[in-house]
MARLUM-609161 format. One line per 5 residues: their letters; for each residue x, y, z of N, C-alpha, C. Coordinates in pm, whole numbers. Example, Ala and Ser with C-alpha at 12.3 -4.5 7.8 and 13.67 -1.06 7.14 Angstrom:
BEGIN
as> 1319:-569:780:1230:-450:780:1320:-330:780 ~ 1285:-225:708:1367:-106:714:1290:3:787;
This chain:
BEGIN
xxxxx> 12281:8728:11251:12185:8792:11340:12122:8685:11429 ~ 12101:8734:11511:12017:8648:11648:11882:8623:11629 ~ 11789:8545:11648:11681:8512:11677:11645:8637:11696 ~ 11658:8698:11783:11587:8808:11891:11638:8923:11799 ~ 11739:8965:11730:11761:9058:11660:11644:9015:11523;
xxxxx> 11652:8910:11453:11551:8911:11352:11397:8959:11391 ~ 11352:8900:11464:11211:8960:11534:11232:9037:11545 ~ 11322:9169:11641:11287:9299:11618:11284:9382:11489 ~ 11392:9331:11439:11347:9374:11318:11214:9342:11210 ~ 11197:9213:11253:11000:9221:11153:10940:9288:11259;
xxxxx> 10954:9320:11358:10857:9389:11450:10857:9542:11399 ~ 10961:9614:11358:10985:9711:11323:10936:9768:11171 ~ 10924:9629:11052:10888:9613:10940:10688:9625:10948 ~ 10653:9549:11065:10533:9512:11080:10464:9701:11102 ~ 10583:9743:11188:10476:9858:11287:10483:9934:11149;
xxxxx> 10596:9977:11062:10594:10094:10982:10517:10050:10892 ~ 10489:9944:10843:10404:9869:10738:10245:9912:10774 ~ 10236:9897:10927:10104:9904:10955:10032:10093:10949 ~ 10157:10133:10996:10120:10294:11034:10114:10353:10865 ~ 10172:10275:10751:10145:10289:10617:10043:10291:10556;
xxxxx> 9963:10119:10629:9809:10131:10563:9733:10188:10617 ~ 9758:10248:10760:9683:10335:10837:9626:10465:10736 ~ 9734:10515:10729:9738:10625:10672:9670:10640:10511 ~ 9720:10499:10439:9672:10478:10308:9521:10481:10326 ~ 9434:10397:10403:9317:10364:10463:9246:10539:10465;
xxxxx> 9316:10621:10558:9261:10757:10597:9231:10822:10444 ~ 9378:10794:10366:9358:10878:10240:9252:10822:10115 ~ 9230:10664:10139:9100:10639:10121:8977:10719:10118 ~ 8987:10728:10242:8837:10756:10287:8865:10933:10269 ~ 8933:10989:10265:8926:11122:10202:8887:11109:10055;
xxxxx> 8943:11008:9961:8899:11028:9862:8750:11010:9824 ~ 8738:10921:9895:8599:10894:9907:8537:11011:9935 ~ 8537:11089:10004:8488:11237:9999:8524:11361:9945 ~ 8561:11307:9867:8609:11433:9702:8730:11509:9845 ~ 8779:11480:9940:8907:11594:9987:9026:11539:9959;
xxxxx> 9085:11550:9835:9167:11540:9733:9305:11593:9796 ~ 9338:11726:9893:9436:11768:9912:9447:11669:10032 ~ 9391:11638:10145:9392:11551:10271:9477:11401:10211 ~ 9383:11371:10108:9431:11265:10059:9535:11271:10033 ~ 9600:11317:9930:9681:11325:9922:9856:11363:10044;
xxxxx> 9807:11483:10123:9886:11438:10248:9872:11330:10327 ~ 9801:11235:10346:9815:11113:10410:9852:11001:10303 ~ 9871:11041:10209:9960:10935:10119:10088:10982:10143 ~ 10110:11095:10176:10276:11135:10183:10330:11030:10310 ~ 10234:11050:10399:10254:11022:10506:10264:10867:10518;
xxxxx> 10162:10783:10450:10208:10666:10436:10292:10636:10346 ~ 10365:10693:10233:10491:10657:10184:10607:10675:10275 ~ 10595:10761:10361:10694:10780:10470:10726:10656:10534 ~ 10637:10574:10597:10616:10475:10699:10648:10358:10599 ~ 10636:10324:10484:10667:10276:10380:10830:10232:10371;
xxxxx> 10858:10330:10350:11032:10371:10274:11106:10332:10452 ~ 11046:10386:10529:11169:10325:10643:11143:10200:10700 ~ 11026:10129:10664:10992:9985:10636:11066:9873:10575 ~ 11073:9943:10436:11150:9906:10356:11290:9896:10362 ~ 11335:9984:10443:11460:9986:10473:11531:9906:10491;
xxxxx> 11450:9829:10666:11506:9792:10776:11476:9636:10702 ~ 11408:9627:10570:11455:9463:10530:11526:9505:10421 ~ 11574:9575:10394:11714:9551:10325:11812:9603:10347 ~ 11777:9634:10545:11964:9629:10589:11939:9501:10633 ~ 11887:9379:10613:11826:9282:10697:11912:9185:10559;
xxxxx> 11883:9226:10458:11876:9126:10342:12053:9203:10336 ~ 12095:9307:10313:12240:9268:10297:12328:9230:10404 ~ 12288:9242:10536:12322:9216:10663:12363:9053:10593 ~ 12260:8975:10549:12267:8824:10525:12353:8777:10421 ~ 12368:8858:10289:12404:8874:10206:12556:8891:10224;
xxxxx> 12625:8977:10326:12720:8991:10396:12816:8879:10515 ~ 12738:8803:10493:12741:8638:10573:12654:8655:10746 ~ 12626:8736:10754:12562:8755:10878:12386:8661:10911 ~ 12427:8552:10879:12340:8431:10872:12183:8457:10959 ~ 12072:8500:10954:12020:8463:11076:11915:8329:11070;
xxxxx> 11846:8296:11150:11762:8172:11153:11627:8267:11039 ~ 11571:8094:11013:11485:8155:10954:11348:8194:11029 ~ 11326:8273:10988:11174:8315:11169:11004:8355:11038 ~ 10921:8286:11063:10807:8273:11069:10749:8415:11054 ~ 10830:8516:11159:10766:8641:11188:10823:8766:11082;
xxxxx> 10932:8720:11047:10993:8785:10910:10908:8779:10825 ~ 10902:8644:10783:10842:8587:10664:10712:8707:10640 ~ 10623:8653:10740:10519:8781:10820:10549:8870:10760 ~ 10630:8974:10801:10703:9064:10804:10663:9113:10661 ~ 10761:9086:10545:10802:9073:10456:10644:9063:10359;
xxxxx> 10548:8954:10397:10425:8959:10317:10349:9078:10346 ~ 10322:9139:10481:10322:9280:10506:10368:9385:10435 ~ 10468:9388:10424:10515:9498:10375:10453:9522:10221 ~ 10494:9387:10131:10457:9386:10019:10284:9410:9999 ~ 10197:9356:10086:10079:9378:10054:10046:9509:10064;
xxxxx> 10123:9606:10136:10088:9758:10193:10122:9844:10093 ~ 10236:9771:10018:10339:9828:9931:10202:9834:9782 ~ 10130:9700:9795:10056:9701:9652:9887:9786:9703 ~ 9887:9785:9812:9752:9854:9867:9780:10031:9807 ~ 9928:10085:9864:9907:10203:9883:9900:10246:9727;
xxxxx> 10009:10173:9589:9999:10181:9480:9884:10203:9440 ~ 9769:10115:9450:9664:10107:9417:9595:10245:9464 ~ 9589:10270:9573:9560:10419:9643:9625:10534:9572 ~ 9713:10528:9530:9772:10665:9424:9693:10677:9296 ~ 9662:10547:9253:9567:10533:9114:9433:10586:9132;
xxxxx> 9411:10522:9294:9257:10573:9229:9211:10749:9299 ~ 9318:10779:9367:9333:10961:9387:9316:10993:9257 ~ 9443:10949:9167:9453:11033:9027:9333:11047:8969 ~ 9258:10906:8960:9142:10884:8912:9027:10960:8948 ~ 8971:10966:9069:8877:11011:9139:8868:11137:9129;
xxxxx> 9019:11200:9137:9046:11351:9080:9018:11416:8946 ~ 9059:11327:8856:9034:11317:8688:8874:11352:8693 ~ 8790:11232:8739:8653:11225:8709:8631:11365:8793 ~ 8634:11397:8894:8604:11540:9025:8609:11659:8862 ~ 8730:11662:8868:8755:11775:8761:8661:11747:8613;
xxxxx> 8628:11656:8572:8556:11603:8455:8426:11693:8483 ~ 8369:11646:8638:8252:11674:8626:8201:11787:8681 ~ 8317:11830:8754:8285:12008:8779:8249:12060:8617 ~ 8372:12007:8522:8354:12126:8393:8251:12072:8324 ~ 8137:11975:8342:8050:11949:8256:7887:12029:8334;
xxxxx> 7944:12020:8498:7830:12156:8541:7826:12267:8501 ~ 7985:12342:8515:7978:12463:8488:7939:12489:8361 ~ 7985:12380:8201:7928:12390:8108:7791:12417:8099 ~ 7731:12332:8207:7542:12273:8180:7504:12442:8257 ~ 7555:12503:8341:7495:12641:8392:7512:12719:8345;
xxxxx> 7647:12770:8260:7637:12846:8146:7557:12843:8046 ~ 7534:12694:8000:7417:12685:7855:7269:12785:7902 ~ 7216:12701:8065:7158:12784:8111:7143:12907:8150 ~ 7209:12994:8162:7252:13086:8157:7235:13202:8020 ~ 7250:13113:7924:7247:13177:7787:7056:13195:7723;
């Protein structure tokens, strides 16, 4: 691969990487406001941007693997720490949905418990 072919391709790794934590970021901040279903569609959405991220460095890595040599570029490298940090951001973002959801549901049923007692 060419110089100029490697850069587009981390350029391509960079954008889907980025439109990943975009999205991870949004489903954040939904969770942060107990909207659990939102969240959750903008995690779809950044696993999307994710997976064809992922892709395009490992048609990159068997491209090389295949003898298709390219230089080594700075902006890959880039590239590549991107991806992985987005990759451990959004993980982390699935945990704490589950979580945030767990406790949501915990503490609805310990109201409805506490208004029924009252109730009685």
């Amino acid at each position: 691969m060419t110089s100029e072919q490697v850069a587009q391709e981390a350029m391509q790794i960079i954008l889907h990487a980025g439109e990943a934590r975009k999205h991870c970021m949004e489903a954040l901040k939904d969770i942060e406001n107990a909207e659990f279903d939102g969240a959750r569609s903008k995690m779809k959405l950044a696993n999307a941007e994710i997976v064809i991220a992922h892709r395009v460095q490992t048609n990159c890595i068997q491209k090389e693997t295949e003898g298709q040599q390219g230089d080594y570029s700075v902006l890959f490298a880039h590239a590549q720490d991107t991806l992985m940090t987005v990759y451990s951001e959004i993980n982390l973002a699935k945990r704490l949905l589950d979580i945030f959801e767990s406790f949501d549901k915990r503490l609805n049923q310990l109201e409805t418990n506490k208004k029924q007692r009252e109730e009685v």
